[in-house]
Steps between C-alpha positions, in 0.01 A plus 500: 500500500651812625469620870269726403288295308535207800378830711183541281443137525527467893296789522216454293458158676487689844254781406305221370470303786488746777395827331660844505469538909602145587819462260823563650833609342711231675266227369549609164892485528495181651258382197731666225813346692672800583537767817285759597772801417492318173132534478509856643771549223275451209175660655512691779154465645212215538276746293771541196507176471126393526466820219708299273363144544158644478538659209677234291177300626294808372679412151435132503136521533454810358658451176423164328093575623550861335642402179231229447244725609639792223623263247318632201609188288295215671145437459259496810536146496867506521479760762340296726711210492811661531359690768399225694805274446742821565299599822434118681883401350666824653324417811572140505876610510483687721280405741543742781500814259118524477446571903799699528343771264189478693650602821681757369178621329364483873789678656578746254247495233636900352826375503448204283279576238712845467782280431280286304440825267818584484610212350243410271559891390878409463474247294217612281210294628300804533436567141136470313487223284195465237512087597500464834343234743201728572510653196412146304236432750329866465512388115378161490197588720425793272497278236301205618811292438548458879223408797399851687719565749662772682865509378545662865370229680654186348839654485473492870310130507797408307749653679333368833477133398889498376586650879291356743649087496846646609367812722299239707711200456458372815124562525431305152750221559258444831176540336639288223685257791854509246823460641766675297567281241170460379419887540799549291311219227159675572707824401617368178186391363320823589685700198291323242186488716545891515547564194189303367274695779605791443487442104097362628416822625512752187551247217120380339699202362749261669696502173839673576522837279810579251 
C-alpha cells in the first residue's frame, strides 16, 4: 500500500473504535507506521481526515445496497437476496462499520446524510427507476400477486432485521450466551434464514419466483 492508503487504513480503524472525539492523530501514525508530520503531511487536520474515511465508508454501504435496490434488471425475488447477502456480507467484513455510522448519525446527523446525498447524487443513485425495490412491492400488492403489505413498512422491517445482529452484537451474543466463534456461525446461517422470512412475509407461496 501507499502511505496514504496505510493512512486511510490506520485511520478508519481508529474512528471506528473510538469515534470522531476520542481518535487521536498520533495513534493513527503510529497504526499506519509512520510520524505524525507525515500524517499532518497528507491531511492536515483530525476532521480532513475523518471526512475522507467517512465518506469512502459512505460509498461502501451506500453503493452495493443502492444499486440492488435500483437495479431494474432483477426480479423482486432477486432483489431480496442480493440485498440481504450484500447488506449482512458487507457488514460481516467489516464489522465495526455498522456502529461507526450510527454515531456519526448521533453526532452529526446533517452532516452525514448531506454527504450521503451528495454521493448517491454523484454517482447517479438518485435517478427514478420504473423497477425499483418499492416499486415491485407497490405492484405485486396491486395485483394480488403479493400478500398486503405496506412497501414502506417492510422496507424498514427488512432493513432493521439485516442491522440489528451487528448494531447490538454484544447484547444478542448475551441473550443468545455465544462466544465469538459461534456468533460468527450463528451469523452465517442467518443469510438464508433471512432471506426465507423475509420471502414469508409478502410471498402467498414458498416457491421461489423467476
Amino acid at each position: 500500500m501507499t502511505t496514504e492508503e496505510k493512512i486511510l487504513v490506520a485511520a478508519r480503524e481508529e474512528f471506528q473504535q473510538a469515534g470522531f472525539g476520542g481518535a487521536r492523530m498520533q495513534k493513527i501514525a503510529d497504526r499506519a507506521g509512520i510520524n505524525k508530520a507525515s500524517l499532518h503531511y497528507y491531511y492536515r487536520n483530525k476532521e480532513k481526515l475523518f471526512q475522507q474515511v467517512l465518506q469512502k465508508d459512505i460509498l461502501r454501504l451506500m453503493i452495493p445496497v443502492s444499486m440492488v435496490l435500483r437495479d431494474p434488471s432483477l426480479s423482486l425475488e432477486q432483489r431480496i437476496r442480493t440485498f440481504v447477502k450484500t447488506t449482512t456480507q458487507l457488514f460481516m467484513d467489516q464489522p465495526n462499520l455498522l456502529l461507526f455510522i450510527m454515531q456519526e448519525l448521533n453526532r452529526a446527523p446533517e452532516r452525514l446524510l448531506n454527504l450521503v446525498r451528495d454521493i448517491l447524487k454523484e454517482h447517479g443513485l438518485n435517478d427514478d427507476e420504473s423497477r425499483t425495490f418499492r416499486g415491485q412491492l407497490e405492484e405485486g400488492v396491486k395485483n394480488g400477486t403479493l400478500k398486503p403489505v405496506d412497501p414502506e413498512q417492510y422496507i424498514a422491517s427488512v432493513l432493521g432485521m439485516c442491522m440489528f445482529p451487528y448494531a447490538a452484537r454484544s447484547l444478542v451474543m448475551e441473550l443468545l450466551e455465544k462466544d465469538k466463534e459461534a456468533y460468527q456461525n450463528f451469523l452465517e446461517q442467518r443469510q438464508e434464514e433471512l432471506i426465507t422470512l423475509c420471502r414469508r412475509m409478502i410471498f402467498r407461496s414458498d416457491e421461489p419466483e423467476d
